[in-house]
Z-matrix of the N, CA and C atoms (Angstrom, degrees):
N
C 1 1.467
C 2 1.528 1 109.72
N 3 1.700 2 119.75 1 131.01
C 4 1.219 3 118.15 2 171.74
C 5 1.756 4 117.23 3 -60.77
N 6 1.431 5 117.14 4 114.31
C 7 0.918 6 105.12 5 143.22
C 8 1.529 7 144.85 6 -131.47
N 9 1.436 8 106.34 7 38.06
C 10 1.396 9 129.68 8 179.22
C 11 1.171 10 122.85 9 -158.23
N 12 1.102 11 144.15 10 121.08
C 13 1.427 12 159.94 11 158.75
C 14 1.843 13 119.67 12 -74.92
N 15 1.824 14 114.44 13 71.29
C 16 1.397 15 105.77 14 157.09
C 17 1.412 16 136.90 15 -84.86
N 18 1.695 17 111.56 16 130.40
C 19 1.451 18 108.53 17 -170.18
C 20 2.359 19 104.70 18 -90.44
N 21 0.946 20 96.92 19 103.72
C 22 1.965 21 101.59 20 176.58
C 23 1.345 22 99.42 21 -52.66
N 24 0.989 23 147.56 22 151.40
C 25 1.722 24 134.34 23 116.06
C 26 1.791 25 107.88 24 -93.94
N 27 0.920 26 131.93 25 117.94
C 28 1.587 27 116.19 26 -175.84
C 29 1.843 28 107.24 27 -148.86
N 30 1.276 29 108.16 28 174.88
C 31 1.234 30 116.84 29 -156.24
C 32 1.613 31 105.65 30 -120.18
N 33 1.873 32 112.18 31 137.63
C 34 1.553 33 104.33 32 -174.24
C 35 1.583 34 94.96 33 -124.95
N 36 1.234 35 104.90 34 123.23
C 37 1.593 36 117.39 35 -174.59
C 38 1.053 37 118.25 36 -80.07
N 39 1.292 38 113.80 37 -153.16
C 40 1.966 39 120.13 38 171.78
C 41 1.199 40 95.74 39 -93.76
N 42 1.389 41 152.10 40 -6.24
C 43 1.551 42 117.35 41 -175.57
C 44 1.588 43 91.69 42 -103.86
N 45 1.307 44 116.35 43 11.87
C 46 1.578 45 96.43 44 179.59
C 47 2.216 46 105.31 45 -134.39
N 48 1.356 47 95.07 46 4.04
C 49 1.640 48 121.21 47 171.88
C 50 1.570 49 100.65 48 -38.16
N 51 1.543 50 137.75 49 -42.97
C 52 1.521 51 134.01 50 -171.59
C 53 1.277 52 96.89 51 -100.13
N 54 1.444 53 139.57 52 12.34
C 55 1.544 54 113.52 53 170.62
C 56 1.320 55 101.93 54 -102.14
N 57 1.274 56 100.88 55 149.17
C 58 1.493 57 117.60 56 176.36
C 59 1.121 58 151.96 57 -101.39
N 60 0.888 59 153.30 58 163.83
C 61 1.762 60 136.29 59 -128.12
C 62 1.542 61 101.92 60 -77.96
N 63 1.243 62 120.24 61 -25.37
C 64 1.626 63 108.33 62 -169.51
C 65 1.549 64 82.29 63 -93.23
N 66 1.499 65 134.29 64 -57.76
C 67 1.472 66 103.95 65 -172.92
C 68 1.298 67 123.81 66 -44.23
N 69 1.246 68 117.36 67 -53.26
C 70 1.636 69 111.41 68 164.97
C 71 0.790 70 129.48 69 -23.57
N 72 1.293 71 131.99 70 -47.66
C 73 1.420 72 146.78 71 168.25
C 74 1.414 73 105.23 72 -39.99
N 75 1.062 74 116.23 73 -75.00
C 76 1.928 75 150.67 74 -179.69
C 77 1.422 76 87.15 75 -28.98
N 78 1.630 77 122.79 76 -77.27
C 79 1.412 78 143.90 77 -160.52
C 80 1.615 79 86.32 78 -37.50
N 81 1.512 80 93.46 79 -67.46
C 82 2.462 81 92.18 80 -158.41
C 83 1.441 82 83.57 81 -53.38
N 84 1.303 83 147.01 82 -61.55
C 85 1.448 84 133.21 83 -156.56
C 86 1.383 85 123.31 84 -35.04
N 87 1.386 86 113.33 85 -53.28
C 88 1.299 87 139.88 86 -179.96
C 89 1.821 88 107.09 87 -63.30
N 90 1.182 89 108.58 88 -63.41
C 91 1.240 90 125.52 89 -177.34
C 92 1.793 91 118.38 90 -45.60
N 93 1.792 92 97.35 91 -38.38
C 94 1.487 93 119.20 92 162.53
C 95 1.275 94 123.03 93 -68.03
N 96 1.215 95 99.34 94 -11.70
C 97 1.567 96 99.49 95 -167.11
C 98 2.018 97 117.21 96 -119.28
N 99 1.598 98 84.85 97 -13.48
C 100 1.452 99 99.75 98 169.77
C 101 1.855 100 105.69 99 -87.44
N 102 1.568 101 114.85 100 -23.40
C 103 1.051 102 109.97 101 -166.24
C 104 1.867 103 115.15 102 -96.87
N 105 1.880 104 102.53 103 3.92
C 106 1.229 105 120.24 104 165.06
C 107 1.477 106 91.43 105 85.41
N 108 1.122 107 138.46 106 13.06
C 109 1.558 108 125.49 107 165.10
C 110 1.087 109 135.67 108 -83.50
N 111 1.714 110 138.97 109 111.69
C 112 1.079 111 147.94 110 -148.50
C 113 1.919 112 112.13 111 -57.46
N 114 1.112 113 123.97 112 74.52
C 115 1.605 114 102.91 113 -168.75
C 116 1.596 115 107.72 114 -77.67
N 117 1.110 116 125.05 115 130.61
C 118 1.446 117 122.19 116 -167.09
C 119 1.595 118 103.62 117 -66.15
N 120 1.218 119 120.52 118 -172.60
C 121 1.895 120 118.50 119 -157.06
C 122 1.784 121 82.55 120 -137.81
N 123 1.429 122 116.17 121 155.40
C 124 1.298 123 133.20 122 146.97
C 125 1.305 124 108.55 123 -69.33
N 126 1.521 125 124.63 124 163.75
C 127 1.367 126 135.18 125 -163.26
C 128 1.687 127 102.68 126 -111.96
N 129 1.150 128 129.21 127 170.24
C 130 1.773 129 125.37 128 167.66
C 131 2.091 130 86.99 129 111.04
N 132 1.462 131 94.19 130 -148.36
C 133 2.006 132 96.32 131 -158.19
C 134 1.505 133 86.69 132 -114.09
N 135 1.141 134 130.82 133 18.60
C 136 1.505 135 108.72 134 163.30
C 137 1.913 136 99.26 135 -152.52
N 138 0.959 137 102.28 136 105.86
C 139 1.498 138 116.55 137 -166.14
C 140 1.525 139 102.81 138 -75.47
N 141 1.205 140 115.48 139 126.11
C 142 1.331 141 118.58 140 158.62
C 143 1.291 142 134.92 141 -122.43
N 144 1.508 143 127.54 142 154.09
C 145 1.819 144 120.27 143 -172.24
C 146 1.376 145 97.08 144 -56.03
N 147 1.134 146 113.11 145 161.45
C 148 1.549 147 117.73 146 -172.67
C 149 2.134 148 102.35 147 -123.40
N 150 1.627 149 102.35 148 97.30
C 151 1.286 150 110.08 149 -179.53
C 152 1.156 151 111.78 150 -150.18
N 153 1.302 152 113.42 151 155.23
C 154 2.052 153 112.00 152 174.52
C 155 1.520 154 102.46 153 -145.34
N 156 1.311 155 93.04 154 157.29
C 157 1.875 156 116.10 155 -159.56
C 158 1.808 157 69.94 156 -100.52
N 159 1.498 158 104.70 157 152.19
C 160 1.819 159 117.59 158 142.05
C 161 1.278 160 131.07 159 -73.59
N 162 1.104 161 113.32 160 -21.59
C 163 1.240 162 134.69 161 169.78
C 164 1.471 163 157.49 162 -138.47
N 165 1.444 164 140.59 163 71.35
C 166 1.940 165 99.89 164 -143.70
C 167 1.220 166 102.08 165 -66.53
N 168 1.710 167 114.52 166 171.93
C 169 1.224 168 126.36 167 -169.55
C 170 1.083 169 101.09 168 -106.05
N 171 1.533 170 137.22 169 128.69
C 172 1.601 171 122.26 170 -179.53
C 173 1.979 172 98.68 171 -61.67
N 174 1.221 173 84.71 172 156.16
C 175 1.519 174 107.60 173 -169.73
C 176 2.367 175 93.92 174 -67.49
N 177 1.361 176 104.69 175 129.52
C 178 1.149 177 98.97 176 172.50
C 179 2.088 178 109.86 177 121.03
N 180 1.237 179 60.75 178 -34.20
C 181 1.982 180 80.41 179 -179.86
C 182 1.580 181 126.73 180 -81.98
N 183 1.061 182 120.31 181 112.02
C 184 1.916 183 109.68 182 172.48
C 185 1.147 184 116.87 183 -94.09
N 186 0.867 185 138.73 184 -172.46
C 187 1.671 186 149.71 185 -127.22
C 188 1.687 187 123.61 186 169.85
N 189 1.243 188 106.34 187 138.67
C 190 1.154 189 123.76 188 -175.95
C 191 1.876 190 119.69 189 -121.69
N 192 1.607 191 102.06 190 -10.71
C 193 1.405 192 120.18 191 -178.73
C 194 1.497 193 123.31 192 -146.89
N 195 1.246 194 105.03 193 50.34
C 196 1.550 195 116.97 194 170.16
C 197 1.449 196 108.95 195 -87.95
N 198 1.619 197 105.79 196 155.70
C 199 1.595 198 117.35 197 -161.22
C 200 1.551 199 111.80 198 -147.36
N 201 1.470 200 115.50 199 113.86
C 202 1.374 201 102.02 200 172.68
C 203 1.401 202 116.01 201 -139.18
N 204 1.041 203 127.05 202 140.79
C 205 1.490 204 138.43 203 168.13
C 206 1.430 205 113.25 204 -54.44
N 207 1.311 206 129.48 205 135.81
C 208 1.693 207 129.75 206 169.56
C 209 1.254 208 94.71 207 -142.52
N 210 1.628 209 97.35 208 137.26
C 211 1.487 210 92.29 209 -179.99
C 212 2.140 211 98.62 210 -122.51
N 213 1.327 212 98.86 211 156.40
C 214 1.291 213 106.78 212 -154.89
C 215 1.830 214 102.97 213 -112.27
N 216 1.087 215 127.90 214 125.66
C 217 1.352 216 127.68 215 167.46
C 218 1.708 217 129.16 216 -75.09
N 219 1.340 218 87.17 217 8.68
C 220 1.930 219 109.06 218 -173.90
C 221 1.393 220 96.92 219 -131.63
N 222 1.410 221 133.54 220 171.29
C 223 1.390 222 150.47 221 -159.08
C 224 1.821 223 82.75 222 -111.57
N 225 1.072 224 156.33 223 -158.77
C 226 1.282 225 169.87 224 168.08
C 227 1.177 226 103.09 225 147.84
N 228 1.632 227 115.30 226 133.36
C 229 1.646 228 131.78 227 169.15
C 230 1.760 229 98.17 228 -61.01
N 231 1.375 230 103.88 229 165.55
C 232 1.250 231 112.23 230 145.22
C 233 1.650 232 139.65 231 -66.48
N 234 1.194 233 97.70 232 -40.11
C 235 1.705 234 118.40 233 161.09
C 236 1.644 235 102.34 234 -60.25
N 237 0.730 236 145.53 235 11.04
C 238 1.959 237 153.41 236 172.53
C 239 0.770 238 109.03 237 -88.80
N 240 1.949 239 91.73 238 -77.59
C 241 1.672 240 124.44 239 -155.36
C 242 1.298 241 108.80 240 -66.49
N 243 1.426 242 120.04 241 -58.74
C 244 1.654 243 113.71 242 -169.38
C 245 1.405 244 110.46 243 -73.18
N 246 1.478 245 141.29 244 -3.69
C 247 1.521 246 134.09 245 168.82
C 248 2.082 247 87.62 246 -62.99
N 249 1.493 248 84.77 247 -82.05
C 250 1.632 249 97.93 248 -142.90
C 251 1.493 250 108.22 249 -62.03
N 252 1.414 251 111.57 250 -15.47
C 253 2.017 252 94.55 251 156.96
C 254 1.246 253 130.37 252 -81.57
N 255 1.415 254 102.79 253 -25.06
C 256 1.801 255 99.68 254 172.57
C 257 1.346 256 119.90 255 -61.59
N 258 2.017 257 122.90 256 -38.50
C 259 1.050 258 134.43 257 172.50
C 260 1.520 259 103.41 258 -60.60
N 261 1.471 260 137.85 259 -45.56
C 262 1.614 261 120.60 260 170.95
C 263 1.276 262 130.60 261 -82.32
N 264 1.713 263 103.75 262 28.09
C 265 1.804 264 100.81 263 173.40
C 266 1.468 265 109.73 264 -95.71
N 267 1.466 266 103.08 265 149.72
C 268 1.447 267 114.51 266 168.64
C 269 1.048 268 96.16 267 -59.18
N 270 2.060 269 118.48 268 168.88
C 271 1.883 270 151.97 269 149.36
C 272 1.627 271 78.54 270 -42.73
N 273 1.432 272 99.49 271 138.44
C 274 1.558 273 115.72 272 147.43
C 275 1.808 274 89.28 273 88.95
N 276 1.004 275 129.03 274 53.86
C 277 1.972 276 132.40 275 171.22
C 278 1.279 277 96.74 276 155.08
N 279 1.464 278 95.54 277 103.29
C 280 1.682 279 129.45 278 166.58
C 281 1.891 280 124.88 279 -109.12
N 282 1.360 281 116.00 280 84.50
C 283 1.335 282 77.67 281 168.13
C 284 1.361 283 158.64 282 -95.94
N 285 1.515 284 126.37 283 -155.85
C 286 1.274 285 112.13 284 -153.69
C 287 1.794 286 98.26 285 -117.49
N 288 1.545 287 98.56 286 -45.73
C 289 1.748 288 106.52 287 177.08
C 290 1.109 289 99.04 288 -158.74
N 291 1.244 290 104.11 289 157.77
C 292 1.486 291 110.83 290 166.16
C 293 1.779 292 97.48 291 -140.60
N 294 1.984 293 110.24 292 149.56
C 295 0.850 294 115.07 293 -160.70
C 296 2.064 295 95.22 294 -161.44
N 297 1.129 296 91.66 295 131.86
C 298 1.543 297 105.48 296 -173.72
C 299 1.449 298 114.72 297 -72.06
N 300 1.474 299 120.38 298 139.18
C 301 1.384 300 104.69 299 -164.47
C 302 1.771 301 94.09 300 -126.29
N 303 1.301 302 119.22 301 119.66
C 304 1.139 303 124.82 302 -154.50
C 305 1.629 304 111.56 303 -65.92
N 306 1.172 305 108.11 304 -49.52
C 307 1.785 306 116.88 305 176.76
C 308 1.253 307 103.26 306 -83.54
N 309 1.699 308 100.98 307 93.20
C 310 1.706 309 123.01 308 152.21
C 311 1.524 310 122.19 309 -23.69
N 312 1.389 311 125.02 310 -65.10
C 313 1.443 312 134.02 311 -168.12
C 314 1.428 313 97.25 312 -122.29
N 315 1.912 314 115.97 313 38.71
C 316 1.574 315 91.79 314 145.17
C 317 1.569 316 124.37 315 -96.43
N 318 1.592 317 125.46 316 -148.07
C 319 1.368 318 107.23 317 -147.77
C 320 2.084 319 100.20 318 -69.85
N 321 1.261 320 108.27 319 -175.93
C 322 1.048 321 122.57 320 170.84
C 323 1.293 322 120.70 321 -60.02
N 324 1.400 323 132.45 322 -167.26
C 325 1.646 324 117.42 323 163.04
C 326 1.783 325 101.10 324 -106.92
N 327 1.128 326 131.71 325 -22.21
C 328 1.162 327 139.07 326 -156.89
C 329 1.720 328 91.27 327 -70.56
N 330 1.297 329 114.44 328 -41.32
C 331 1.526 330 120.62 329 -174.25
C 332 1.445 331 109.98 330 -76.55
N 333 0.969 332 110.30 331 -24.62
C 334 2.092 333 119.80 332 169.27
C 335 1.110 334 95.39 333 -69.54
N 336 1.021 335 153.06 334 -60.87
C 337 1.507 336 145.99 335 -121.58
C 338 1.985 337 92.54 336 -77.59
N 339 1.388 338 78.34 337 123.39
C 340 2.015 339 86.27 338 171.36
C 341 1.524 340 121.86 339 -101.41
N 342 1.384 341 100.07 340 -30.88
C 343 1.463 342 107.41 341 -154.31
C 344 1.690 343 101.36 342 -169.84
N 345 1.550 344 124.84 343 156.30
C 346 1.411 345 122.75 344 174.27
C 347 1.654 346 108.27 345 -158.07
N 348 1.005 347 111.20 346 124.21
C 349 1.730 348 147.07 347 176.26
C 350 1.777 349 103.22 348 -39.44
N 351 1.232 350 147.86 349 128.81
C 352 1.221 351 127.85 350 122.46
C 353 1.303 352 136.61 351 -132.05
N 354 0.899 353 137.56 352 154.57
C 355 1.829 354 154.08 353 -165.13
C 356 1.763 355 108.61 354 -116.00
N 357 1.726 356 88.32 355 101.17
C 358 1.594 357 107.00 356 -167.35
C 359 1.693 358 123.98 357 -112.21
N 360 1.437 359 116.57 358 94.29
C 361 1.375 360 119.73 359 -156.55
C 362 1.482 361 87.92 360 -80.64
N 363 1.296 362 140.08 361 151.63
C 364 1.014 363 155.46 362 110.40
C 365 1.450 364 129.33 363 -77.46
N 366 1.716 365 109.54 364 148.43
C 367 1.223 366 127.43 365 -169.01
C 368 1.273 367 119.82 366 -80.82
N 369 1.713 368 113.28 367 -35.37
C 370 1.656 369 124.81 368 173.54
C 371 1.285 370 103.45 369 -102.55
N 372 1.747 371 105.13 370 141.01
C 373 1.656 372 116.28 371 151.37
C 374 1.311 373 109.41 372 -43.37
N 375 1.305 374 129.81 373 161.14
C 376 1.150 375 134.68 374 175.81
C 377 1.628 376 85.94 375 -158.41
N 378 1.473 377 117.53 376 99.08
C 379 1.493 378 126.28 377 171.51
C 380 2.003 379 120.45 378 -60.97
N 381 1.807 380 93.52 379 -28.60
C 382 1.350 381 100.17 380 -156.74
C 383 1.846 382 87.05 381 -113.97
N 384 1.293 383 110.19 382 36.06
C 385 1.807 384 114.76 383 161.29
C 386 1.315 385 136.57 384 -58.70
N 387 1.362 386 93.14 385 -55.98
C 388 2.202 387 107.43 386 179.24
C 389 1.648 388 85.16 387 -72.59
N 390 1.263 389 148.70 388 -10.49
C 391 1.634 390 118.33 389 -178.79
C 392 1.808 391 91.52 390 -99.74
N 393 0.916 392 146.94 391 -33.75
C 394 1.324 393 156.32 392 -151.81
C 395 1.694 394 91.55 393 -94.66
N 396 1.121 395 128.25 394 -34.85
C 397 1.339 396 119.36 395 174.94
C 398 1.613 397 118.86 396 -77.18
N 399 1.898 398 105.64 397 -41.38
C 400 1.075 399 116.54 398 171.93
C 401 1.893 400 118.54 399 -58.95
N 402 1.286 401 101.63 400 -10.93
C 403 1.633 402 105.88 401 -149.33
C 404 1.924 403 73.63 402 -102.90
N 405 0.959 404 91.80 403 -38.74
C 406 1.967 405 85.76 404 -176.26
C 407 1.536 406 103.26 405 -60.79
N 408 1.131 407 122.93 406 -69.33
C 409 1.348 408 127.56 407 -171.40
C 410 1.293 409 112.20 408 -65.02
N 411 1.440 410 135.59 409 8.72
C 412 1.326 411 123.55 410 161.55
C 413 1.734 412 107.36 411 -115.06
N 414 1.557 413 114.65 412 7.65
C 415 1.612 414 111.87 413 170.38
C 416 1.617 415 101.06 414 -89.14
N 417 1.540 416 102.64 415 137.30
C 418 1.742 417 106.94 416 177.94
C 419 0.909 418 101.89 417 -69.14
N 420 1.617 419 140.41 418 -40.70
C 421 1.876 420 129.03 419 -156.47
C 422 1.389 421 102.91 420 -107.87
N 423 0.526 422 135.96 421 131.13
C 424 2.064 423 128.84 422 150.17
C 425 1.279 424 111.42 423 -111.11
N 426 1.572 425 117.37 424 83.99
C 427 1.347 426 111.96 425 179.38
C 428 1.233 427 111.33 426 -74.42
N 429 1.103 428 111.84 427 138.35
C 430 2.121 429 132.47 428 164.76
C 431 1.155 430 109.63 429 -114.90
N 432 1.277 431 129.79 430 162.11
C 433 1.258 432 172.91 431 158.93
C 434 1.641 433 137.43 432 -95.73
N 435 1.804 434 107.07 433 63.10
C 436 1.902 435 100.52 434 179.82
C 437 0.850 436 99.79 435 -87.06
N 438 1.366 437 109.33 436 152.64
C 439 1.649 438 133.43 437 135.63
C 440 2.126 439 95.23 438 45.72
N 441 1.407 440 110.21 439 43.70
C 442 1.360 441 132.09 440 173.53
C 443 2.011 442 105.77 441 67.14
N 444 0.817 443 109.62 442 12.59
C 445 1.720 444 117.09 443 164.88
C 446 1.348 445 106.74 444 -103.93
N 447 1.922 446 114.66 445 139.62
C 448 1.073 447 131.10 446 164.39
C 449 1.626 448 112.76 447 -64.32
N 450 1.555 449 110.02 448 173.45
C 451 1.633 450 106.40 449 156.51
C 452 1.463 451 90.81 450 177.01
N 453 1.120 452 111.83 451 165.56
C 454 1.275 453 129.00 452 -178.47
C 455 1.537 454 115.67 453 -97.03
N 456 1.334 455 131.28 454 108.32
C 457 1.984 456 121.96 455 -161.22
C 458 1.183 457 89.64 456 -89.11
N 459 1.517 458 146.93 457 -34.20
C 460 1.278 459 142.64 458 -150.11
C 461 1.384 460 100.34 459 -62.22
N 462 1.418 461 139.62 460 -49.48
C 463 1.386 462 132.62 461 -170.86
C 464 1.626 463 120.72 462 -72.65
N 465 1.213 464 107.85 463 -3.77
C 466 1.308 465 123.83 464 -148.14
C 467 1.860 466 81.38 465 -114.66
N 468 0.999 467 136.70 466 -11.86
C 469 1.720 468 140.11 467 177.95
C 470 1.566 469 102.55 468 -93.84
N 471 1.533 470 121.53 469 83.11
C 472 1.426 471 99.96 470 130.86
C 473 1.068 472 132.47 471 -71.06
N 474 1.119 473 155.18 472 -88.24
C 475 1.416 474 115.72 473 179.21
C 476 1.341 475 109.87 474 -129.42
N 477 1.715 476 102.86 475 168.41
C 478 1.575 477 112.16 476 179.46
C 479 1.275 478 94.34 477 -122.44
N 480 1.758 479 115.39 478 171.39
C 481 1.518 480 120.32 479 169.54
C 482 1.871 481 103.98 480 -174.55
N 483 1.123 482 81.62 481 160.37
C 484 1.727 483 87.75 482 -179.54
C 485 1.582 484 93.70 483 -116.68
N 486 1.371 485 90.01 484 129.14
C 487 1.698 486 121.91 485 -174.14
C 488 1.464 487 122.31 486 -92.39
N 489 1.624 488 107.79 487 -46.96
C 490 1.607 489 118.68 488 145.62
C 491 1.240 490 121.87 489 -153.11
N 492 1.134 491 105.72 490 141.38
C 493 1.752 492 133.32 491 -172.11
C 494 1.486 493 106.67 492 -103.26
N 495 0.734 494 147.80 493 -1.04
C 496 1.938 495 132.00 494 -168.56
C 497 1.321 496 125.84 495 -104.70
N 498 1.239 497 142.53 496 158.60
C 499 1.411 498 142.55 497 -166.39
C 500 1.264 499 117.48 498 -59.34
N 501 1.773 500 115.02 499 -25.70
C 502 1.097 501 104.10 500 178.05
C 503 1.545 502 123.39 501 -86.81
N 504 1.030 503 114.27 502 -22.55
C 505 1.563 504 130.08 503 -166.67
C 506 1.595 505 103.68 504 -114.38
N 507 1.608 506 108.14 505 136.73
C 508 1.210 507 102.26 506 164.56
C 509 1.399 508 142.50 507 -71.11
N 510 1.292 509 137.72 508 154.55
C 511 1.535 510 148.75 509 179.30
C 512 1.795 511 97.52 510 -39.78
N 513 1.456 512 107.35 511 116.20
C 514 1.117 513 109.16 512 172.71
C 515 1.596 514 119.48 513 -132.52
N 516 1.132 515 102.53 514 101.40
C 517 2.071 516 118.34 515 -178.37
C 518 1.697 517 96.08 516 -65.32
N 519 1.535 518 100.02 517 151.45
C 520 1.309 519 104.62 518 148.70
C 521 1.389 520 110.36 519 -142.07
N 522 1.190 521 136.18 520 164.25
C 523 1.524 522 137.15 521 -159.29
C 524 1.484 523 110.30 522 -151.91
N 525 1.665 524 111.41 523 142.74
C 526 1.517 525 90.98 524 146.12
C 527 1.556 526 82.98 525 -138.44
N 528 1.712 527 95.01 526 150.37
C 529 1.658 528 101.57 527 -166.04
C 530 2.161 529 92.93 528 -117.01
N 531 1.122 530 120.05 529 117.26
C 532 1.610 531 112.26 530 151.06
C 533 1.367 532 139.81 531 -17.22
N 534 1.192 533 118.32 532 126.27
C 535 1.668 534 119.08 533 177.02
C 536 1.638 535 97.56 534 -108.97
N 537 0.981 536 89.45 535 92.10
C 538 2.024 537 99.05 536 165.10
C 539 1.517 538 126.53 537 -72.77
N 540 0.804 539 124.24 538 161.84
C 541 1.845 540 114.59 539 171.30
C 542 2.178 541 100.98 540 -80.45
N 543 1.023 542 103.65 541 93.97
C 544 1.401 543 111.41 542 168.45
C 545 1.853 544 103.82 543 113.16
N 546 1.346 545 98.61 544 -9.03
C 547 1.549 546 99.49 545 -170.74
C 548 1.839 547 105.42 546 -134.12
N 549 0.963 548 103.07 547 133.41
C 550 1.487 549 125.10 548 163.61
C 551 1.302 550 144.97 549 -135.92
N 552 1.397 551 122.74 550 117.62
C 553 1.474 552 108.93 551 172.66
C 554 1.458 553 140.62 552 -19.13
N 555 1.046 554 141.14 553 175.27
C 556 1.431 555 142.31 554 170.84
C 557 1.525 556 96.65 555 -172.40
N 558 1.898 557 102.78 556 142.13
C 559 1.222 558 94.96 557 -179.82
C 560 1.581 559 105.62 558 -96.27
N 561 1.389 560 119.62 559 -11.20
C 562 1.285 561 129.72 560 177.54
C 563 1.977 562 105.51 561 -56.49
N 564 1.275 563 116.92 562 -39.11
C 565 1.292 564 127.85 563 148.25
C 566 0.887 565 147.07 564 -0.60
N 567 1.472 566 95.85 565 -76.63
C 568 1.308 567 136.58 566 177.38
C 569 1.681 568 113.76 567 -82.55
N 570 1.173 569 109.43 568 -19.69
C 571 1.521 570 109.49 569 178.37
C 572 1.501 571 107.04 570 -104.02
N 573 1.246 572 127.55 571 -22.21
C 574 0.909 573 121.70 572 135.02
C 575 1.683 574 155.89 573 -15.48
N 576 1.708 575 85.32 574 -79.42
C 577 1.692 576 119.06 575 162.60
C 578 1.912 577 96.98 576 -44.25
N 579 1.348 578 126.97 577 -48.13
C 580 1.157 579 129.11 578 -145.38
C 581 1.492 580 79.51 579 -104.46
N 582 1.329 581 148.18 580 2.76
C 583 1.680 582 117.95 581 172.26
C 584 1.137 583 112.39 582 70.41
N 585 1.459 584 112.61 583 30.57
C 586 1.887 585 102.37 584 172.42
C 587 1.610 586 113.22 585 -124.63
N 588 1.385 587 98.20 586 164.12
C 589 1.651 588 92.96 587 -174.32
C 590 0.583 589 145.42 588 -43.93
N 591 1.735 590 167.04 589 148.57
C 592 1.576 591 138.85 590 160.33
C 593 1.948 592 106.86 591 -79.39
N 594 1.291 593 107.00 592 -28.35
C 595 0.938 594 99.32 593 -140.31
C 596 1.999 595 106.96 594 -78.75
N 597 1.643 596 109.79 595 147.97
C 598 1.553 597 115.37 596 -172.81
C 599 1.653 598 108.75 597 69.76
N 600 1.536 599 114.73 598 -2.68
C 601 1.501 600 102.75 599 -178.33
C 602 1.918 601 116.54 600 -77.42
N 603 0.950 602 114.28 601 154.07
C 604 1.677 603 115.89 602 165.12
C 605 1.288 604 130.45 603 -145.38
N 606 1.438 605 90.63 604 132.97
C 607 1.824 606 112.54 605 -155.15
C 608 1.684 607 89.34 606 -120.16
N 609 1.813 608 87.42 607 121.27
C 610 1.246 609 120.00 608 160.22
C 611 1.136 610 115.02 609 -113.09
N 612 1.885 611 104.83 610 138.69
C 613 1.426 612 97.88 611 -174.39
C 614 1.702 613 99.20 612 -108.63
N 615 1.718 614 94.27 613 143.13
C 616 1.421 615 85.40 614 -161.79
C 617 1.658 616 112.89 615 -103.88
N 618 1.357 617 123.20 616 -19.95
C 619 1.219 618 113.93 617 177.46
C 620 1.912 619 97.07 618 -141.31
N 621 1.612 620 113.91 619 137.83
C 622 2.026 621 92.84 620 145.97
C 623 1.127 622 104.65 621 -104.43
N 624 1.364 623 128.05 622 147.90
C 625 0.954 624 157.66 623 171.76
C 626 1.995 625 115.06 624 -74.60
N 627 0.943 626 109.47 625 123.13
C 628 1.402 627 114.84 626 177.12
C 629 1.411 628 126.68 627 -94.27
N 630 1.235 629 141.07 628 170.33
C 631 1.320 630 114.19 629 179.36
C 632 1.551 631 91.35 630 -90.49
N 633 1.812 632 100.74 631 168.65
C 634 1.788 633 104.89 632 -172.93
C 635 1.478 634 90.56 633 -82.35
N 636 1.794 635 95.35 634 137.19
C 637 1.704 636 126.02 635 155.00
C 638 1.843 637 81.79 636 116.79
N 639 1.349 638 114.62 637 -6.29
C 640 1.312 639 99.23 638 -164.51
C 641 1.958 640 111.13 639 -91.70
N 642 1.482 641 100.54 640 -8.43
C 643 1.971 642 97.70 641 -164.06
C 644 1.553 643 111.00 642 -109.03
C-alpha cells in the first residue's frame, strides 16, 4: 500500500553513462533494498516496486538533472531517508535532493515533463558554428525523419546557443529541446540538423523541466 510519495532529483555520471533505462530501474531497486527502505509493490500476480523515471536517458548520455518518483509503503522522515540511500548507491548515481510530494496518486512524472536542458561538448572546432546555429534558428521547418515518420524539430527548439567557440576550449552547445504530447526534442537531432559529428562528443542532460506548480 502507498504510503509515501518521494520526489529524487539526482545525477548519472560516466561510470554509469552505458546503463540503460530498465537497468536503472533495477540499480534504485537494489539500492532500496540494501538501504532497508520499504518501496511499496503494485497489486495483480507479479508484484512490482512501484516507481517512475521522468525521462529515459538515451543510453550513452550523463546527466546532471534526472528525476524520479519512489513511492514508499512506510511513512519515513527525510532526516532517515536521504542518509541511508545515498550510503547504498552504486559509482555513477549521486543525489542532489530529495523532497516529499504530498499527493500520493497525483499525475505521474512522465506527464509533467515539458521541456529538458542539455550541455553538448564536442570533439571538433567548428569555426563556422554561431552562423550554422543562427541559419538553423531562422529556418521555419526542420524536417526529420524517426524510426520512418516525418516531424518538424524546429518547434520543438527553445533555445540553442554556443557557450564556447575558441581554440583553446572545446565547442560547447547548450539546448533546451520540448516535450510535446507524441513529440520530443533530441539533441542528437539537433546535431544532426546542424551537420556535425557524432563522433567522441558528450551530451549531458542537464535539467527536465516540469510543468510550473508541478516540481
Amino acid at each position: 500500500m502507498k504510503k509515501q510519495r518521494y520526489r529524487i532529483h539526482f545525477s548519472k555520471t560516466e561510470q554509469m553513462r552505458f546503463t540503460g533505462h530498465l537497468d536503472l530501474i533495477l540499480t534504485w531497486e537494489r539500492s532500496f533494498r540494501r538501504a532497508g527502505l520499504p518501496l511499496a509493490y503494485s497489486e495483480g500476480f507479479s508484484p512490482r516496486p512501484v516507481l517512475n523515471m521522468a525521462s529515459p536517458l538515451p543510453l550513452g548520455f550523463t546527466s546532471t538533472g534526472e528525476i524520479g518518483d519512489f513511492w514508499l509503503s512506510e511513512v519515513i522522515s527525510s532526516s532517515e531517508f536521504y542518509p541511508v540511500l545515498e550510503k547504498s548507491l552504486p559509482p555513477g548515481l549521486r543525489i542532489q535532493k530529495t523532497n516529499i510530494i504530498e499527493d500520493l496518486f497525483g499525475p505521474k512524472l512522465p506527464a509533467l515533463v515539458t521541456a529538458a536542458s542539455y550541455s553538448i561538448t564536442l570533439s571538433t572546432q567548428y569555426p563556422d558554428l554561431s552562423e550554422k546555429i543562427e541559419g538553423l534558428l531562422n529556418t521555419p521547418n526542420i524536417i526529420r525523419n524517426r524510426k520512418g515518420k516525418t516531424y518538424d524539430l524546429r518547434p520543438l527548439i527553445q533555445n540553442l546557443e554556443l557557450v564556447s567557440n575558441d581554440n583553446s576550449n572545446p565547442n560547447i552547445l547548450q539546448m533546451t529541446l520540448k516535450a510535446l504530447p507524441g513529440k520530443t526534442g533530441r539533441p542528437d537531432e539537433i546535431l544532426a540538423a546542424l551537420k556535425l559529428s557524432m563522433t567522441g562528443i558528450r551530451i549531458c542532460r542537464t535539467e527536465i523541466i516540469l510543468g510550473v506548480g508541478k516540481e
